[in-house]
N, C-alpha and C positions, 0 to 999 in steps of 0.2 A: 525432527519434528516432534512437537509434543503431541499425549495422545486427546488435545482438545482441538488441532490442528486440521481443517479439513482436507483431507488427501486429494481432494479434486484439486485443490488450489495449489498453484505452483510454489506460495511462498510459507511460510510461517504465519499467524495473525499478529505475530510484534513484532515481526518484520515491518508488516504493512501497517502498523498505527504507527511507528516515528517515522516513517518516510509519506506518506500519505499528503500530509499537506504539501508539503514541497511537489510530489508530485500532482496533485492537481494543478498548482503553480502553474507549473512547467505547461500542463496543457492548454490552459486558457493562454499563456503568452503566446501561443502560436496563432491564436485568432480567435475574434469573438465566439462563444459555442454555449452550448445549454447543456444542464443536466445527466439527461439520459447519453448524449453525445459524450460528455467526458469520462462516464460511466464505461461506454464502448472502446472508446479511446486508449483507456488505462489498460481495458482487457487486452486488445489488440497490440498494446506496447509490452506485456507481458507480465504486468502485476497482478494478471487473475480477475477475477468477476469482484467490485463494488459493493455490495449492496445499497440500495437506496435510502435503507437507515443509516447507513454509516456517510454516506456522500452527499446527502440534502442538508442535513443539520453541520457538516463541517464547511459548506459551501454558505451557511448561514452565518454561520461564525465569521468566514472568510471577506462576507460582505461589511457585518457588525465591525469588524475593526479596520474597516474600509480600504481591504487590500484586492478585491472586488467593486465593482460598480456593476448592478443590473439594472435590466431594461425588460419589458414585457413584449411581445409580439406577439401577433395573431396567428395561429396556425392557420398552414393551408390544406389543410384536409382535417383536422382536429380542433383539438384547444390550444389556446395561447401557450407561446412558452417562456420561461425566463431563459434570459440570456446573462452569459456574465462575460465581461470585459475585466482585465486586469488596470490597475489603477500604477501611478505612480509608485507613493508606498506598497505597492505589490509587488512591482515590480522590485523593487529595493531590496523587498525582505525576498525575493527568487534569489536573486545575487547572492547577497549575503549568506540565507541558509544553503541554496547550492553551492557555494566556494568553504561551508564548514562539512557540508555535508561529505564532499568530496576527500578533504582531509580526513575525515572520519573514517570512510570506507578505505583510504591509502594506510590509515593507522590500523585496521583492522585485518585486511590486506596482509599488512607486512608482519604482524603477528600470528597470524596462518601461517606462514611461510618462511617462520623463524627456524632454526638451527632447534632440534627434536622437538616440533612438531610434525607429526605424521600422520598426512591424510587419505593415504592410501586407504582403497574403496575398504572396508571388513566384510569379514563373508557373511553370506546371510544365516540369521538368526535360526536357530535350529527350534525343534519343540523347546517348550520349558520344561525342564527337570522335575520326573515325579517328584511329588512327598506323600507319604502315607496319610490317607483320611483322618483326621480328629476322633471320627468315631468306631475307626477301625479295628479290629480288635489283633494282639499282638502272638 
């Protein structure tokens, strides 16, 4: 993990930007659903918490090149929500980038687990190594 990585979060953050679309994909093809819903979704399936900057504006995108179809409804104890429905070419580009996606992860996968690669766990990081202050006198 890098040190811009948030440690509460399970994955990497560039982990979760190139798989990110594909995985909302994946969510709405299970059923019509809204926003905050896929947002919980994603958490609960194991990619960590969303945030709603990052998941409103890619669900806008999502509809812009019309791999989405929304719809508005009334809440029933609030405000209305958008819903999104996965569309034809949504469905298409799930396939598609799911069946590269997968080759991806089998290519990366099998590069892990190559002949001297070794990913036995390392012990934990000890202090860092004094060095004498700058200003310290010798």
């Amino acid at each position: 993990m890098t040190t811009t990585d948030d440690p509460t979060q399970p994955w990497p953050a560039q982990w979760l930007r190139g798989v990110l679309d594909l995985a909302v994909l994946a969510v709405i093809a299970r059923g019509q659903t809204y926003g905050y819903r896929i947002g919980a979704d994603l958490h609960d399936l194991g990619l960590g918490t969303v945030k709603g900057g990052t998941l409103y504006p890619l669900l806008a995108r999502l509809e812009e090149t019309g791999a989405v179809q929304t719809t508005w409804r009334a809440g029933e104890s609030g405000p209305g929500r958008k819903w999104y429905t996965l569309t034809g070419p949504g469905r298409e580009r799930l396939h598609r980038e799911g069946a590269r996606w997968r080759v991806f992860a089998g290519v990366t996968s099998d590069l892990l687990e190559a002949p001297g690669v070794d990913l036995a766990p390392l012990p934990p990081a000890g202090p860092a190594p004094r060095t004498p202050d700058a200003g310290a006198r010798r």
